[in-house]
N, C-alpha and C positions, 0 to 999 in steps of 0.2 A: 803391184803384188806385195811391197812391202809394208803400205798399211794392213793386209790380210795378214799378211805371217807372223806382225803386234798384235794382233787382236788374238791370232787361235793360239799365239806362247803365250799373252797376258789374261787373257780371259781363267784356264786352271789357277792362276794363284789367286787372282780375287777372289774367286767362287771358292778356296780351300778353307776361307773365316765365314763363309756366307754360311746361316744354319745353323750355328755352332752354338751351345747352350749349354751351361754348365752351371752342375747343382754342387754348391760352396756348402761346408762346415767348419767350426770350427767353436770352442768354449768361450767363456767371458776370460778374459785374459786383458785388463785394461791396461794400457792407454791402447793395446794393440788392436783385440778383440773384443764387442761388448753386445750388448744387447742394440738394438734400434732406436734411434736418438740418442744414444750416449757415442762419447770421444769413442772411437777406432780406427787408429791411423792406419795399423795394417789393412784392412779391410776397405777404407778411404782410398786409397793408393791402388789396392788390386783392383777393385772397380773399375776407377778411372784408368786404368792400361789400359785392362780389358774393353772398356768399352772404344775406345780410341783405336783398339785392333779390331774394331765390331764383333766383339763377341759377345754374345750376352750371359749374364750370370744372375742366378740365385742366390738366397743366402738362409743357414739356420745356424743356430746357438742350439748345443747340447754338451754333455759332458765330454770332457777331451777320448777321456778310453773308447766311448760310444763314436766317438769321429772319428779315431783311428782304425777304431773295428769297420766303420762303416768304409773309409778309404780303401780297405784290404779287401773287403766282400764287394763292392761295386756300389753302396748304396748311396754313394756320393763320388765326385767326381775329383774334386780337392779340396784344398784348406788354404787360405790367405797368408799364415802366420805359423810358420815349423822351422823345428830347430831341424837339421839335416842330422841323421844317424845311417850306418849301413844297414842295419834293419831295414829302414823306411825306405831306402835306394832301391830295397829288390822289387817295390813296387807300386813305387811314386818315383816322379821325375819333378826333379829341382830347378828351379830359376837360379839365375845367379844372386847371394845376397842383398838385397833392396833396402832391409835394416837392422838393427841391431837394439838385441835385450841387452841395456847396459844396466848392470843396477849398482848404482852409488854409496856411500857411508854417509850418513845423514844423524848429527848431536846435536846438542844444546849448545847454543852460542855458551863459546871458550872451549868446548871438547877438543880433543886430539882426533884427528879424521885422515889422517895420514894413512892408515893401513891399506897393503893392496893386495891382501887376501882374506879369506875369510878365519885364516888359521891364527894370523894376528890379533884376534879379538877374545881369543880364551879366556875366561876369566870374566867375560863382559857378559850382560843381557839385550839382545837382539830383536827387537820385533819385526817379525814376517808375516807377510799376507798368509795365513795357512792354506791355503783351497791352489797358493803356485806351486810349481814345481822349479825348481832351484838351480839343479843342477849338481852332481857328485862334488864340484866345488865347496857347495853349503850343506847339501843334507848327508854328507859324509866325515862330518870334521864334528871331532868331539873335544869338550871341554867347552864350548860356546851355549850360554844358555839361550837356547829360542824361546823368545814369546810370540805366539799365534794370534795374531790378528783378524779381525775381518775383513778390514781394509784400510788403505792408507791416514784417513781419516783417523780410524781408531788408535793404528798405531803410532801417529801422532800427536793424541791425546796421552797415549802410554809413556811419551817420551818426557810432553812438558811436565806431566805430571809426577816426573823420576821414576817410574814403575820398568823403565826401558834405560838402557845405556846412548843402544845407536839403533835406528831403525833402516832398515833398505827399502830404495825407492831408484823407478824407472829412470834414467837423466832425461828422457825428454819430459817427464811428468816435472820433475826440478825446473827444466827450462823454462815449460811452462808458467807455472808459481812463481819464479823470480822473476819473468818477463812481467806477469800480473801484478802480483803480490810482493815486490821486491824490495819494500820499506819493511812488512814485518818476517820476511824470509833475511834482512840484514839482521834483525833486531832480534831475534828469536833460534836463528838455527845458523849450526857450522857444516858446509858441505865438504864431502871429501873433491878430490879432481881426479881420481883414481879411480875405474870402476872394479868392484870387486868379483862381478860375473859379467862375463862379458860372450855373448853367445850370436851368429849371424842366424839372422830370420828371412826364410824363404817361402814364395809360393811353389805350391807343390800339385799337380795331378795325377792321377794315373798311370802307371805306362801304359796298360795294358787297352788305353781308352786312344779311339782315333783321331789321329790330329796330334796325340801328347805334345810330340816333340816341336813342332810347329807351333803347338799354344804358347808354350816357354820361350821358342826364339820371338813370336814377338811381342810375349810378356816383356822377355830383358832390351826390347827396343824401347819401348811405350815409356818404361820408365826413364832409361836413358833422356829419351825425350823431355820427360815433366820435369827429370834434373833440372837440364840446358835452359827450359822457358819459365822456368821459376814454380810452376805449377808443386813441384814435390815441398815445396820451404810452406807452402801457402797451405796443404792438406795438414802440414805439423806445425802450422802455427809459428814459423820462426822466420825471421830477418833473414837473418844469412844460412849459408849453409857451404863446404868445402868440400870438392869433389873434382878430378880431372875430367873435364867433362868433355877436351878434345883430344884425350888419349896420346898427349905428347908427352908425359910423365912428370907432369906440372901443375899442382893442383891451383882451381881457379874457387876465388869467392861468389859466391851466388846469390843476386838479391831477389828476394818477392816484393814485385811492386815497383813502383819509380821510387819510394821515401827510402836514400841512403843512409840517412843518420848524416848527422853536422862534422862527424870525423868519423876517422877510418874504424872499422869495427877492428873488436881485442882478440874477437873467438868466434867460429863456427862449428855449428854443428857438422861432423866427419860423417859423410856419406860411405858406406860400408864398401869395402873393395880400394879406397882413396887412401895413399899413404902421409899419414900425419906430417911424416920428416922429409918430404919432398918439397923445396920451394925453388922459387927463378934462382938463375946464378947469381942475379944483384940482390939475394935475400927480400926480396920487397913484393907482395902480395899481386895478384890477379883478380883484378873484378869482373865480373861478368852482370851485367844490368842492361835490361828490357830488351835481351837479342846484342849489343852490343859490348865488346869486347874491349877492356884499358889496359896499359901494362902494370898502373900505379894510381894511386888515390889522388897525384895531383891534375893528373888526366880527367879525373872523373868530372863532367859538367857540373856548374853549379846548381844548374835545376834540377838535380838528384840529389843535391846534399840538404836536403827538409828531414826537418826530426821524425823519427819512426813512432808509430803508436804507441802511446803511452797506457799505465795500468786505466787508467778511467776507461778505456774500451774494452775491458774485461767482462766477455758476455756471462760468464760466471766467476762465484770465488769459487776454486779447487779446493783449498784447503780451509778450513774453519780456528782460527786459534783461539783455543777458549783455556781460561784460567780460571 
């Protein structure tokens, strides 16, 4: 009788994700959100949960107000990429943060980029994407001159060309470029380490749609998951990445891929929810590579310590520096 009484308790939860189809929105908002074919990590990431919870999803690009309206009236189901407000709580349910809008201070090699607000910059001219939305942090502080951009691109043009003081820029968009581009990202540009906005980014559905709360819990599995097997470092194009990923309050280093790099890495990317100032009691790092777990880098096999991708595998240039 006991394999019956597994099958009629386990059969409702499978069948709870069986069926399930959801129609996504959400604005161009790069590196998060973009049109089809272009970088969208957010959108990369909720995919791949979702599908790995067998759910399946749609997806459309429209104007952010038009998504929101649509999320509140029913005409979509969620959104990949939202900042959490209590507005939105009465009628969307939140994932737990998966990533984070960090936007950085970005000058002309020799600048001062030390600032870690936006109100330290008075006096300065600023180029911003104009079509983002900022946050009360930046589009609340006066005496900063904004210049409106169309895009990174531009506003990069604005800077070499002194038309700009400091321009802001995504840090995973930074990480990108200096991973690619990192001979003329030394030669050309001084990065802050500080971000100036710094907001978590959730996927969001319904409440009011069936299944909600079920989609979310194993939305925040799915990712968990792509943490631990390297999958979330490989969707954002990075080496490492730093995250507690077995909840003993120890954060562990994350590699994509077998190629550790010939020494210890200096930095990772902070998985959202993971506390910076957290490390072993012997101060000495945690790696986590291909499912296996080391206490310290001298641990780590030799046949993981091969050099990591260089700029030549750069399937595009991001950025253009023209003079």
């Amino acid at each position: 009788m006991r394999p019956i009484l597994f099958l009629i308790v386990f059969l409702p939860i499978v069948a709870s994700s069986q069926g399930i189809q959801l129609h996504l929105a959400s604005s161009v908002w790069p590196p998060f959100t973009n049109e089809e074919g272009r970088k969208a990590y957010s959108r990369e990431l909720v995919v791949e949960a979702l599908n790995r919870a067998n759910i399946r999803s749609d997806y459309q690009i429209h104007d952010f107000t038009i998504v929101i309206t649509g999320l509140n009236d029913g005409a979509y189901d969620g959104s990949p990429a939202l900042w959490y407000t209590e507005e939105r709580d009465r009628f969307l349910r939140f994932s737990k943060p998966y990533l984070e809008n960090r936007l950085v201070l970005v000058g002309k090699k020799g600048s001062d980029v030390s600032a870690t607000n936006f109100s330290d910059l008075k006096g300065k001219k600023v180029a911003l994407v104009g079509s983002y939305a900022y946050g009360d942090g930046v589009d609340t502080v006066s005496g900063v001159e904004i210049i409106s951009g169309l895009d990174i691109q531009g506003n990069l043009e604005l800077l070499l060309d002194g038309k700009a003081d400091y321009m802001l820029v995504e840090d995973l968009v930074i990480r990108y470029i200096t991973k690619y581009q990192e001979e003329d990202v030394r030669k050309y540009l001084e990065i802050g380490s500080n971000p100036i906005v710094r907001r978590s980014l959730h996927f969001g559905v319904r409440r009011d749609m069936e299944n909600s709360a079920y989609i979310i819990e194993r939305f925040n599995e799915k990712i968990l998951e792509m943490v631990q097997d390297g999958t979330y470092n490989k969707i954002l194009e990075l080496d490492w990445i730093r995250s507690d990923v077995d909840g003993d309050g120890v954060s562990e280093l994350v590699l994509s891929g077998k190629k550790a790099g010939v020494d210890a890495p200096k930095e990772a990317y902070m998985v959202p929810g993971s506390n910076p100032f957290v490390k072993p009691k012997t101060d000495v790092d945690k790696y986590l590579i291909d499912g296996h777990s080391y206490s310290n880098w001298s641990q780590v096999p030799n046949k993981y310590k091969a050099p990591n991708a260089n700029a030549t595998n750069a399937p595009v240039s991001l950025l253009k520096f023209k003079f």
